[in-house]
LOTI-359899 format. One record per residue: x negated, y, z negated of N, C-alpha, C in turn. Coordinates in pm, whole numbers, m for minus. Layout:
<atoms>
     n.u     n.v     n.w    ca.u    ca.v    ca.w     c.u     c.v     c.w
       X       Y       Z       X       Y       Z       X       Y       Z
...
</atoms>
This chain:
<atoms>
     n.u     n.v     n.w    ca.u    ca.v    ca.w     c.u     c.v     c.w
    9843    1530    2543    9846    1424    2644    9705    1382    2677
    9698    1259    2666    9543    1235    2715    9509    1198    2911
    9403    1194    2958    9422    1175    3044    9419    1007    3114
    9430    1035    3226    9421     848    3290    9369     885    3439
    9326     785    3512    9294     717    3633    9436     669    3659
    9431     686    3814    9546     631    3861    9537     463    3872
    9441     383    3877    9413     288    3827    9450     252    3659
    9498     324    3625    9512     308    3462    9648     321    3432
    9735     328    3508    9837     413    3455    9955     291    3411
    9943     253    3327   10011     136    3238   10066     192    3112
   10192     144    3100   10200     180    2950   10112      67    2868
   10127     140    2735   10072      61    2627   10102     114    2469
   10070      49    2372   10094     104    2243    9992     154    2163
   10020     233    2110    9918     324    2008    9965     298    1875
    9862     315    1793    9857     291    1596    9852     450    1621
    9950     508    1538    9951     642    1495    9952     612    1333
    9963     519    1238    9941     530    1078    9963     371    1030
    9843     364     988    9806     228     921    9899     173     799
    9846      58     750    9904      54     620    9848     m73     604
    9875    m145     490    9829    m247     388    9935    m354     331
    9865    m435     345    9959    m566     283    9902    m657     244
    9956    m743     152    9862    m832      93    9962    m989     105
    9888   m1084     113    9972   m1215     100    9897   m1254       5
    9926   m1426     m74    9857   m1496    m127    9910   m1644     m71
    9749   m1707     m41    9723   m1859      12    9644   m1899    m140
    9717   m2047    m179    9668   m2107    m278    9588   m2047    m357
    9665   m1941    m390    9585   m1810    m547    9470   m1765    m483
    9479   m1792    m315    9365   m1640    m312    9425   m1521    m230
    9384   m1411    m246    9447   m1291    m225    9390   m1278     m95
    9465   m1232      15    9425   m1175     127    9502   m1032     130
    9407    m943     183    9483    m790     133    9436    m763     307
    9516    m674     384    9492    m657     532    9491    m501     497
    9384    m444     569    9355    m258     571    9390    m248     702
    9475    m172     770    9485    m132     907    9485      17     900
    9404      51    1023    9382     203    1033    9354     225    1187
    9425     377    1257    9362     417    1341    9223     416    1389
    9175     419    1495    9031     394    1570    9034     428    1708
    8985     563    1736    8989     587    1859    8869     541    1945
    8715     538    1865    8595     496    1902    8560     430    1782
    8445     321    1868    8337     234    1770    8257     314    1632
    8270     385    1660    8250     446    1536    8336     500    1404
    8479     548    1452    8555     498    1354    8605     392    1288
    8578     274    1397    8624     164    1338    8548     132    1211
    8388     159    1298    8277     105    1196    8266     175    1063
    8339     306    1034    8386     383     928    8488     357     844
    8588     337     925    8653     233     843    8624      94     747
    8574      27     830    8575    m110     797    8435     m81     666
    8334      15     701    8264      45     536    8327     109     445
    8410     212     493    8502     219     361    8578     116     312
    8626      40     366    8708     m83     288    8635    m184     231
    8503    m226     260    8430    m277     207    8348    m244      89
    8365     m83      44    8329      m8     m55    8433     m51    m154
    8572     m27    m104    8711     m15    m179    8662    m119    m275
    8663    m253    m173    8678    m382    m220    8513    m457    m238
    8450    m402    m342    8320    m388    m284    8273    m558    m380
    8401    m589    m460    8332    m752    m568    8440    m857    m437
    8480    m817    m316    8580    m944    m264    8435    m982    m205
    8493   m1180    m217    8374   m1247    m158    8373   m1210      16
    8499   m1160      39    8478   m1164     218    8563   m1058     260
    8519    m920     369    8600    m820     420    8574    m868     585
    8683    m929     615    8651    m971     762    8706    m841     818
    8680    m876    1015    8698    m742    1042    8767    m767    1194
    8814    m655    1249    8900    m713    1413    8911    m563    1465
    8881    m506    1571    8933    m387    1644    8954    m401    1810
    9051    m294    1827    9078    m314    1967    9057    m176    2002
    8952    m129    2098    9034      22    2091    9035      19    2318
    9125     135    2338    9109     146    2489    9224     133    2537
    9261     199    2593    9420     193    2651    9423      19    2737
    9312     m20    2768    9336    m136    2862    9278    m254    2736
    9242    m202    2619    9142    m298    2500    9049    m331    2563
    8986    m228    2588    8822    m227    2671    8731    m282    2615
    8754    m218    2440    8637    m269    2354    8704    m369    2205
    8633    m450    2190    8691    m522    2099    8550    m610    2037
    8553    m554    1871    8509    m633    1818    8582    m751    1708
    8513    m842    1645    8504    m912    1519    8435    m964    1430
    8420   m1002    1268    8382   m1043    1194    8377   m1135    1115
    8340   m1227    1057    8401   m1379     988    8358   m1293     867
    8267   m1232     838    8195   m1162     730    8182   m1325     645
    8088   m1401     688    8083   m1529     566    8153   m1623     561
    8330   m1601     635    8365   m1740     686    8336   m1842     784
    8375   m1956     767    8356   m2047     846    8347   m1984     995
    8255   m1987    1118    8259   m1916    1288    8404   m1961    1326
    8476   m1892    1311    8599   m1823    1408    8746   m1903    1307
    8767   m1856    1189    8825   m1852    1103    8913   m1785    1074
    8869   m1683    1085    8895   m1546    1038    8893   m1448    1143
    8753   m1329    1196    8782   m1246    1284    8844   m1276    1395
    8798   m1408    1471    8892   m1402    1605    9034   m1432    1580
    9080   m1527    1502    9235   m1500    1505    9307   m1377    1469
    9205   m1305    1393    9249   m1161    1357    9264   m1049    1517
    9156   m1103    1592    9152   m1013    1693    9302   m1075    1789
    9275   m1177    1770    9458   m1263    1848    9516   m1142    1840
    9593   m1181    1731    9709   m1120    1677    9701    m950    1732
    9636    m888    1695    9567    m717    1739    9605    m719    1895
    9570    m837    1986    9568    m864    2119    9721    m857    2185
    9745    m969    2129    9890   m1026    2105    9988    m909    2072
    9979    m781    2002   10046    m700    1968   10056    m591    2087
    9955    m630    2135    9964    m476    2253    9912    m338    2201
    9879    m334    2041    9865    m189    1971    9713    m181    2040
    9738     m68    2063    9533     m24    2083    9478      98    1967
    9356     127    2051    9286     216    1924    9332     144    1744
    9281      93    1730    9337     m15    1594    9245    m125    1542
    9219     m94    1413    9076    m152    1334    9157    m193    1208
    9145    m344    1157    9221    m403    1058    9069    m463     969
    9130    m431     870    9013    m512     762    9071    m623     642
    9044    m762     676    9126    m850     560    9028    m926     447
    9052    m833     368    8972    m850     219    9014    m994     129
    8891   m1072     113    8939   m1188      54    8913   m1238     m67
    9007   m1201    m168    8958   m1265    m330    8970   m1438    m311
    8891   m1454    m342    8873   m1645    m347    8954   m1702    m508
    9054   m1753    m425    9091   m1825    m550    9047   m1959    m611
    8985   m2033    m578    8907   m2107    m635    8927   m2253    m524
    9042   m2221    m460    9147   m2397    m383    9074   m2359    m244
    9005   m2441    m203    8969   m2471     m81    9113   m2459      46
    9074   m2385     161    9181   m2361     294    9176   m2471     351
    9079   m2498     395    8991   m2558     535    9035   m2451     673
    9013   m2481     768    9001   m2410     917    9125   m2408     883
    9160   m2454     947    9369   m2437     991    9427   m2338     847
    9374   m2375     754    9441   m2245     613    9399   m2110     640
    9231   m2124     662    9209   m1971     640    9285   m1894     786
    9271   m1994     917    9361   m1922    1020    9458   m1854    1004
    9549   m1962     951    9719   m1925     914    9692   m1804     848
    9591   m1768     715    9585   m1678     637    9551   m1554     669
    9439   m1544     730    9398   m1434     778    9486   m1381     941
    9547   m1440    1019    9657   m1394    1072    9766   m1358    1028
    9854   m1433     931    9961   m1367     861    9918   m1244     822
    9820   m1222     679    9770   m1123     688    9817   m1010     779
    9738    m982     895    9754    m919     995    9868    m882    1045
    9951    m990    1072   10070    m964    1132   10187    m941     999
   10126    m949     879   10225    m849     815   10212    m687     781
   10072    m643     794   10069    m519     754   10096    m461     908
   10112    m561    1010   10146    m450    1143   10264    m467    1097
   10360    m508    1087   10509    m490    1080   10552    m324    1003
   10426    m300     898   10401    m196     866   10400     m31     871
   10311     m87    1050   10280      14    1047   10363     141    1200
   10287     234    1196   10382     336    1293   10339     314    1398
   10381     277    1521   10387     239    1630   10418     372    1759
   10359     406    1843   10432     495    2010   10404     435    2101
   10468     443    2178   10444     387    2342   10363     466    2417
   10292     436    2503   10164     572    2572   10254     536    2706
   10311     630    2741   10343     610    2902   10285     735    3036
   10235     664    3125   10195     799    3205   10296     896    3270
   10248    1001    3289   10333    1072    3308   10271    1229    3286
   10318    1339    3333   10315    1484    3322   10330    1588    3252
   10272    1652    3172   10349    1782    3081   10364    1881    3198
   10484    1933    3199   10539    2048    3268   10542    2188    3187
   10514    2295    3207   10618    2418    3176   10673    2500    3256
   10805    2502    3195   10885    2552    3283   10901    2709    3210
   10871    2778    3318   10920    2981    3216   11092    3029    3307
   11151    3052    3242   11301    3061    3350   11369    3215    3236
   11431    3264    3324   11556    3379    3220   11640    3277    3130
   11650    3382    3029   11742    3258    2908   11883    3228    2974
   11920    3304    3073   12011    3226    3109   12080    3096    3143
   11908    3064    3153   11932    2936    3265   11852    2803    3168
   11879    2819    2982   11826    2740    2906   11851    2638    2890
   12023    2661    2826   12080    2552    2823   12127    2439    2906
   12131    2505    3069   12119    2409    3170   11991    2332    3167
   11883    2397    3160   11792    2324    3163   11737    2209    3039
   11787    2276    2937   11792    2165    2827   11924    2026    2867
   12024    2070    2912   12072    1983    2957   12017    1869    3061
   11981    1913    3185   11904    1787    3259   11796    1733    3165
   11704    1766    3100   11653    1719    3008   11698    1644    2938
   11802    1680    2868   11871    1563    2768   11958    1444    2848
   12015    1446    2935   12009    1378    3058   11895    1260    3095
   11807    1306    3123   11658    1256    3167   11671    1196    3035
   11693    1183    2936   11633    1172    2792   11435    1169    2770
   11465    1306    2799   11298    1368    2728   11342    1451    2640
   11228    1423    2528   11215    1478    2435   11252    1637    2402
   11354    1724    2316   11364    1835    2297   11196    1954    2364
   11182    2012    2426   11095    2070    2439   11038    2171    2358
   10927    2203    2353   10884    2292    2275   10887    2439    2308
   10982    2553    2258   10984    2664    2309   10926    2767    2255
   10884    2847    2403   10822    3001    2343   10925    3078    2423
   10976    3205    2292   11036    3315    2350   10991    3424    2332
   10967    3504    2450   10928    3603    2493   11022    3724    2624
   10952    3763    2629   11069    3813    2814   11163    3688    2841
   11086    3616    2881   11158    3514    2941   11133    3381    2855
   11157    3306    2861   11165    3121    2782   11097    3046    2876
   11004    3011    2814   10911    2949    2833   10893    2778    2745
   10926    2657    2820   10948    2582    2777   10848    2422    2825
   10793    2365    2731   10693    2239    2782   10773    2146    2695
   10663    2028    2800   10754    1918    2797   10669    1749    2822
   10680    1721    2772   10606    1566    2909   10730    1469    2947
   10744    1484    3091   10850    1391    3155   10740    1295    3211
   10809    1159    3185   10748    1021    3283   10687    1050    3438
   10615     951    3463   10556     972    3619   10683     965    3713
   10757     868    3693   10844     840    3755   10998     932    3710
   10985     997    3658   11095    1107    3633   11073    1279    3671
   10943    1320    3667   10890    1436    3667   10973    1516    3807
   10917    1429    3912   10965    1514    4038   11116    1531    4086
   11223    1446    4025   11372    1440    3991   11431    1538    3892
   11360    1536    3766   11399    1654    3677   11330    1807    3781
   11248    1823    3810   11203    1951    3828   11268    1969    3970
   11342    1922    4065   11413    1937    4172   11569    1968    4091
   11616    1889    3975   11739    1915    3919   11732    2064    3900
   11605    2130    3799   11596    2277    3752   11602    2354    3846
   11518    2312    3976   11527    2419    4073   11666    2447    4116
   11752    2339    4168   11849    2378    4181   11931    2447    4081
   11933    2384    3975   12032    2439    3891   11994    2594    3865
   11865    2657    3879   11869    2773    3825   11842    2849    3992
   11847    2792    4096   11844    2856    4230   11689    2909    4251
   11636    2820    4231   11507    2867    4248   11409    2989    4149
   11481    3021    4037   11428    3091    3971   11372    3056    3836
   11332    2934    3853   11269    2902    3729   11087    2837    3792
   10995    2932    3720   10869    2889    3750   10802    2756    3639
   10706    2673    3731   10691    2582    3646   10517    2555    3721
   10459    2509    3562   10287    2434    3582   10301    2288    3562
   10221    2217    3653   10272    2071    3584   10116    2052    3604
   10074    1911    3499    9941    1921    3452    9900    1791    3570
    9806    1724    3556    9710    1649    3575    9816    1475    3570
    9754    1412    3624    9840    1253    3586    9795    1258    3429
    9889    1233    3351    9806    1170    3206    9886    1082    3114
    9860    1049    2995    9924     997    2908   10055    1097    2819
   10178    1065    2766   10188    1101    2650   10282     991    2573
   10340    1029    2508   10364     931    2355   10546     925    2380
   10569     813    2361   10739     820    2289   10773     748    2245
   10904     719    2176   10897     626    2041   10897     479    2087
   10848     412    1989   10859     268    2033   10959     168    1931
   11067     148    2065   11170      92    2033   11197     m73    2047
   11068    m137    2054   11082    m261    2109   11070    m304    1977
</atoms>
């Protein structure tokens, strides 16, 4: 779970695994690299490795967002026409809601002139096809709990859980069962009043810090 400011506490989306796609505009190849980027420095690692990959394309433009709020955001025309290329690339990145996320769109020149409005269309499609791509989570704030209780009192407690619909928890058995978890901000103090009751007060629990964690993204 990462952490947040209570000022921060928004959901948002995370790039957990990149991927690649390529279109073609009038026989020239646009190939899109998307990859995780937690800091300016991975991005900037990225985007030289892809420029290595593709090291004879006349143009590796470039777009990143990273920051739960897209704090930081760069772009690149790398040689196209000023704002062609990287800023509609950064649109789209914007427009998606994904954060931490560094795209690179590699351009073989096919010989047919775009003009502005082509290479736009191009180098956004691009983009917005290798996100269709790629693996997507929702960051929502919220709490990891553990709860340690007698095994008696498991399957009840996996029950309000599955209830709540949070995620299967992760268990340690020992003496007793010992079980973590991250429930929502707005669910945490409802589930852990359900356990108390249900196990009569005999289930001990740590709950962490305000923070982030992950769940699937279904939109």
């Amino acid at each position: 779970m990462k952490s947040v400011t209570e000022d921060k506490q928004k959901e948002y989306k995370l790039l957990k695994k990149g991927a690649v796609a390529e279109i073609v505009e009038k026989k020239s190849r646009f190939i899109a690299s998307i990859s995780p980027a937690a800091t300016e420095e991975e991005a900037s690692a990225f985007i030289a490795s892809v420029k290595k990959r593709y090291w004879d394309a006349r143009h590796n433009c470039s777009a990143f967002v990273i920051g739960a709020g897209g704090e930081l955001t760069r772009c690149s025309d790398d040689g196209e026409p000023s704002g062609t290329a990287g800023k509609p690339m950064l649109e789209v990145l914007l427009g998606s809601g994904i954060r931490n996320i560094c795209v690179v769109v590699t351009r073989y020149f096919g010989g047919v002139l775009l003009g502005t409005g082509g290479l736009v269309r191009a180098y956004s499609g691009a983009v917005s096809n290798a996100l269709s791509e790629c693996a997507v989570v929702k960051m929502i704030p919220g709490r990891e709990i553990a709860v340690t209780c007698d095994y008696s009192y498991l399957e009840k407690i996996r029950n309000i859980l599955g209830n709540a619909d949070i995620a299967d928890p992760e268990a340690e058995y020992t003496e007793n069962v010992s079980l973590r978890f991250f429930a929502p901000e707005d669910k945490y103090e409802d589930v852990l009043k359900k356990i108390t009751d249900a196990t009569g007060g005999g289930a001990g629990y740590d709950i962490s810090d305000p923070g982030y964690g992950e769940v699937p993204d279904r939109a």
